[in-house]
C-alpha positions in Angstrom: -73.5 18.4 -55.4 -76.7 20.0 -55.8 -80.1 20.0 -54.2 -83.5 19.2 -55.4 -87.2 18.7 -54.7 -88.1 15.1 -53.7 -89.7 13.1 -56.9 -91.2 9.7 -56.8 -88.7 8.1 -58.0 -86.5 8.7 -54.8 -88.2 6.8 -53.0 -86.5 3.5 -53.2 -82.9 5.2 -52.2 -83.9 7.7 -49.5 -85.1 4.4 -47.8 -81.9 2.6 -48.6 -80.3 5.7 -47.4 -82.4 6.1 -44.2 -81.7 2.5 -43.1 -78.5 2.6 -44.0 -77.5 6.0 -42.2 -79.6 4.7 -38.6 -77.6 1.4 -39.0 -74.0 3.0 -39.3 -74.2 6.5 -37.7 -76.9 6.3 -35.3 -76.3 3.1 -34.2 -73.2 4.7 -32.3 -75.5 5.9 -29.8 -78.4 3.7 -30.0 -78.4 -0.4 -29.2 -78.8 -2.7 -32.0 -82.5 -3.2 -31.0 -83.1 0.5 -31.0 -81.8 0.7 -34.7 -83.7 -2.2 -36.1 -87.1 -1.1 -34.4 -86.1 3.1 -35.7 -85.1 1.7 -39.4 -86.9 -1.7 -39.9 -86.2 -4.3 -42.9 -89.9 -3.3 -43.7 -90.6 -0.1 -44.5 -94.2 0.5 -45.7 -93.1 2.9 -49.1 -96.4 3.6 -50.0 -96.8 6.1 -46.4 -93.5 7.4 -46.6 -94.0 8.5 -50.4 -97.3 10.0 -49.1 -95.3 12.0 -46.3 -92.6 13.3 -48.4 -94.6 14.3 -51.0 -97.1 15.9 -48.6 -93.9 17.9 -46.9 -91.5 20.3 -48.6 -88.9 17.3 -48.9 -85.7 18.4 -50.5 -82.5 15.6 -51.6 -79.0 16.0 -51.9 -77.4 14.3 -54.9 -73.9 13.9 -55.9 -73.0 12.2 -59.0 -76.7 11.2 -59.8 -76.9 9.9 -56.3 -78.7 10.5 -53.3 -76.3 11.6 -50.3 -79.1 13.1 -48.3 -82.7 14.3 -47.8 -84.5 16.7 -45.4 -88.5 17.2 -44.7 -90.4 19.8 -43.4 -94.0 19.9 -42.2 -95.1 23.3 -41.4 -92.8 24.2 -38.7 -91.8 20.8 -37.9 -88.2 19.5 -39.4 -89.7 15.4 -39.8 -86.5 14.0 -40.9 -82.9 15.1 -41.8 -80.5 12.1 -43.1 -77.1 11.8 -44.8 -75.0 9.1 -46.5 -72.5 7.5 -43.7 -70.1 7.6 -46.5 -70.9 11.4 -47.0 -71.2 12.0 -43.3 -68.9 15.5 -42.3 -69.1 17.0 -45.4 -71.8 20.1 -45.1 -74.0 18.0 -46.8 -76.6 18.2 -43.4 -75.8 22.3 -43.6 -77.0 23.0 -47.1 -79.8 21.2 -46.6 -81.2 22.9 -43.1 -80.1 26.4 -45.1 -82.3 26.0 -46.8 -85.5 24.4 -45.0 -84.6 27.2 -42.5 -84.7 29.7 -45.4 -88.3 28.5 -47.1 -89.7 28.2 -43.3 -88.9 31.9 -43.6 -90.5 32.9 -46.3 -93.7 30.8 -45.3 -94.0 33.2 -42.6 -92.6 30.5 -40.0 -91.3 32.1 -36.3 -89.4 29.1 -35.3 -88.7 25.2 -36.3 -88.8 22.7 -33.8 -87.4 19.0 -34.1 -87.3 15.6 -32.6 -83.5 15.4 -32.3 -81.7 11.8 -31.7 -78.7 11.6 -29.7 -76.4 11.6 -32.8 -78.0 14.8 -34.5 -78.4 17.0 -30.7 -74.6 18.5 -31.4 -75.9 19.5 -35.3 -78.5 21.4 -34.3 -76.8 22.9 -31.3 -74.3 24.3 -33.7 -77.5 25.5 -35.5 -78.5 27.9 -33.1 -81.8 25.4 -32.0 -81.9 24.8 -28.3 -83.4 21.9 -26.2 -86.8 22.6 -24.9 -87.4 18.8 -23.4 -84.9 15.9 -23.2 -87.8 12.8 -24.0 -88.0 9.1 -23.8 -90.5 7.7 -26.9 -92.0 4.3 -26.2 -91.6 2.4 -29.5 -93.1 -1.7 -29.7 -91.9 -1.6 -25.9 -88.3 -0.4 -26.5 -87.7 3.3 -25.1 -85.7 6.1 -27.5 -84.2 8.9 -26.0 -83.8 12.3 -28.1 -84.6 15.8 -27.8 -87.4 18.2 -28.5 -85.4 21.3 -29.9 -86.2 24.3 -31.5 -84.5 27.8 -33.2 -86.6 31.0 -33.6 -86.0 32.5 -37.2 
């Protein structure tokens, strides 16, 4: 396995990845409503493209395939994802290594995160801590997670 920048041509399977990750994993601790609102069937590609490219976005691939993706905005860790079949494998830990270690050299102090209920134990184990426990109003349905964040 090896990591890499984000190209455009990722697009189309960090989405796959990203729907398919919420719908598996995170769907263990959020209601099927919650997971179809979080990870719709329509995902508008052209403002996601804009975002990673627009972020320091790095992907994980094994075998010529995507297995995860992290992106960070500023001091602000947007959104950290892994295969469910590649879930437990350090695949999340490689990737924050090295966010954490760019954020650094930036001249960052800390990174903070929205943190769901499935990621809070990961970033414990990180060394980030919970500043706010939060409910986020999305079309009507409420989403608990976790404002966290880890001085570098």
């Amino acid at each position: 396995m090896y990591i890499r920048n984000y190209q455009k041509n990722d697009l189309k399977s960090i989405i796959f990845l990203f729907r398919e990750t919420v719908h598996s994993i995170n769907s263990k601790d959020y209601t099927q409503e919650q997971v179809k609102i979080w990870a719709p069937e329509n995902i508008d590609e052209k403002s996601w493209h804009l975002s990673l490219l627009s972020h320091y976005t790095l992907v994980a691939i094994d075998k010529e395939k995507i297995v995860g993706f992290v992106d960070l905005d500023e001091n602000y860790v947007d959104r950290l994802y892994v295969a469910k079949d590649y879930q437990r494998q350090k695949i999340a830990t490689r990737l924050m290594d090295k966010i954490e270690n760019y954020a650094k050299k930036q001249g960052q102090i800390s990174l903070y995160s929205h943190v769901s209920i499935t990621a809070k134990k990961f970033f414990l184990d990180r060394g980030y801590i919970v500043n706010k426990e939060q409910y986020v109003e999305k079309q009507n349905i409420l989403f608990k997670n976790y404002i966290m964040e880890k001085f570098l």
